[in-house]
N, C-alpha and C positions, 0 to 999 in steps of 0.2 A: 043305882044298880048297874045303867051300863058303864059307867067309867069303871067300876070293879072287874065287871067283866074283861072291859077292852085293857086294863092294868094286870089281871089274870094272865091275858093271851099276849102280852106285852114280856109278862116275866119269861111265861113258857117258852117261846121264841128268843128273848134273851139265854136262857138257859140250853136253849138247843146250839145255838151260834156259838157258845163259851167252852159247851162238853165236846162239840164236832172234831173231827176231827180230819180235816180236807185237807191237811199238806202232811208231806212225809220228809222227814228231815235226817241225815244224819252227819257228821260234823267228825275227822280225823285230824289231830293233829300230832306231827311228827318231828323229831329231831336227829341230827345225827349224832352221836358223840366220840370223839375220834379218840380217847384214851380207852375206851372199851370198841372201840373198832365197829359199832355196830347203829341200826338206825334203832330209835324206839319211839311208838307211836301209841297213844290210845285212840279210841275209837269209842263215841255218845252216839247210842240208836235210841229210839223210844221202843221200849221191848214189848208193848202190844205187838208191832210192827211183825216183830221175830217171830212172837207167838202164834199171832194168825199163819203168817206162812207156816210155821212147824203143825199147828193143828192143821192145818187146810192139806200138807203131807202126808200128815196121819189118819185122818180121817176122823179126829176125835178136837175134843174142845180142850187145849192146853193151857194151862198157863206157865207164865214164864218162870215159879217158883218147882213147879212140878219137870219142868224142861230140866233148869238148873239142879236138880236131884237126881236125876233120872242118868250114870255114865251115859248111855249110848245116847240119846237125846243131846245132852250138852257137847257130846263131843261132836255130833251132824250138825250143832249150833254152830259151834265153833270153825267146822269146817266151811258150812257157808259163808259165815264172815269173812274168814281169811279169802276164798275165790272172789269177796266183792271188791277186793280193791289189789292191787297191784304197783309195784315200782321197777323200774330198769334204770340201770345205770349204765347210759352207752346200748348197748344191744343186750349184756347181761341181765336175767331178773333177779332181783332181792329176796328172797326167802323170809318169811317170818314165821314168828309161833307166838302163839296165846301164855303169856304167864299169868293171866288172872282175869280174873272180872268181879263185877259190882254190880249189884241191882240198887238204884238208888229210891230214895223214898218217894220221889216223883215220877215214878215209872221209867226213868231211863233204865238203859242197858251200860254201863262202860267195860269195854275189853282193853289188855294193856299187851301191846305185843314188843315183839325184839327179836331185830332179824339175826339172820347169821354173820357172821365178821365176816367184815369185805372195806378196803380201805377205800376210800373216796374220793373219787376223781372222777371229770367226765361231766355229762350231759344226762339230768335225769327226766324219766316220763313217768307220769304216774297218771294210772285209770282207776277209777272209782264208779263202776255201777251197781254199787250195791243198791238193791232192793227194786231198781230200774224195772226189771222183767214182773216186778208183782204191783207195780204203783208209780202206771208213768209219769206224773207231777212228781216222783220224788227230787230232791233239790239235795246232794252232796257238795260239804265243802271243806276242802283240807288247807289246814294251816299248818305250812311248812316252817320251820322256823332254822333261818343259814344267817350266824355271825349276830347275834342277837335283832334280829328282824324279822315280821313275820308277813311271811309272802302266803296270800289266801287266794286258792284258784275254790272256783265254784263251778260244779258239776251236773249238766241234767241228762236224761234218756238218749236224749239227740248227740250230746258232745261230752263223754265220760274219759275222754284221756286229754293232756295235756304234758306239755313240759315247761 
């Protein structure tokens, strides 16, 4: 009977550590393509992530299917993502826009963006605090990818730009 027990309090605590969810991740990777003059990056959140923040806005319990239906919802989605992350080129910034997204079946979020034509040249910076201001452990990390190689800088609260 106590080994059942102590095997009970064993799963439950296994099952607590496996559902937790104590790091906050989100992961851009970007390219430039120079026959369409433009950068194109997507961006993997985990979309609780998103939801909490939009419900905790709202004042109500959202989910990320009901976000994603909802125009004005999606589109405040959307505008948050876009301010969490940033590129310069030189002193210029890069501009993008959302052409889509994906709720995936494991609860990610994927958004697919493309910035405006701008040709390429110069010294670039790129800051990423998205999510930073709601979950100081969050960990950002973008993979760049110039001349078929991929250069991955990694991002936290403390140090969100880089070049």
């Amino acid at each position: 009977m106590k080994q059942k027990f102590l095997l009970l309090i064993g799963a439950i605590c296994l099952t607590a550590v496996v559902f937790s969810h104590d790091y906050h991740f989100a992961f851009l990777e970007m390219e430039y393509y120079p026959t369409e003059q433009q950068f194109q990056a997507s961006l993997k959140v985990t979309a609780h992530d998103l939801a909490f923040i939009t419900s905790k806005k709202h004042g109500q319990d959202l989910t990320m299917d009901q976000i994603l239906r909802t125009d004005s919802l999606r589109l405040e989605l959307e505008q948050y993502v876009l301010s969490g992350f940033s590129l310069f080129q030189n002193t210029q910034q890069v501009y993008f826009k959302v052409d889509g997204h994906e709720l995936t079946e494991n609860g990610e979020l994927v958004f697919y963006f493309s910035s405006e034509s701008i040709v390429r040249n110069g010294l670039l910076t790129f800051a990423f605090p998205l999510l930073t201001n709601y979950f100081p452990e969050q960990q950002n990390k973008l993979d760049f990818l110039k001349h078929g190689k991929h250069h991955t800088l990694t991002y936290l609260a403390t140090d969100n730009t880089k070049q």
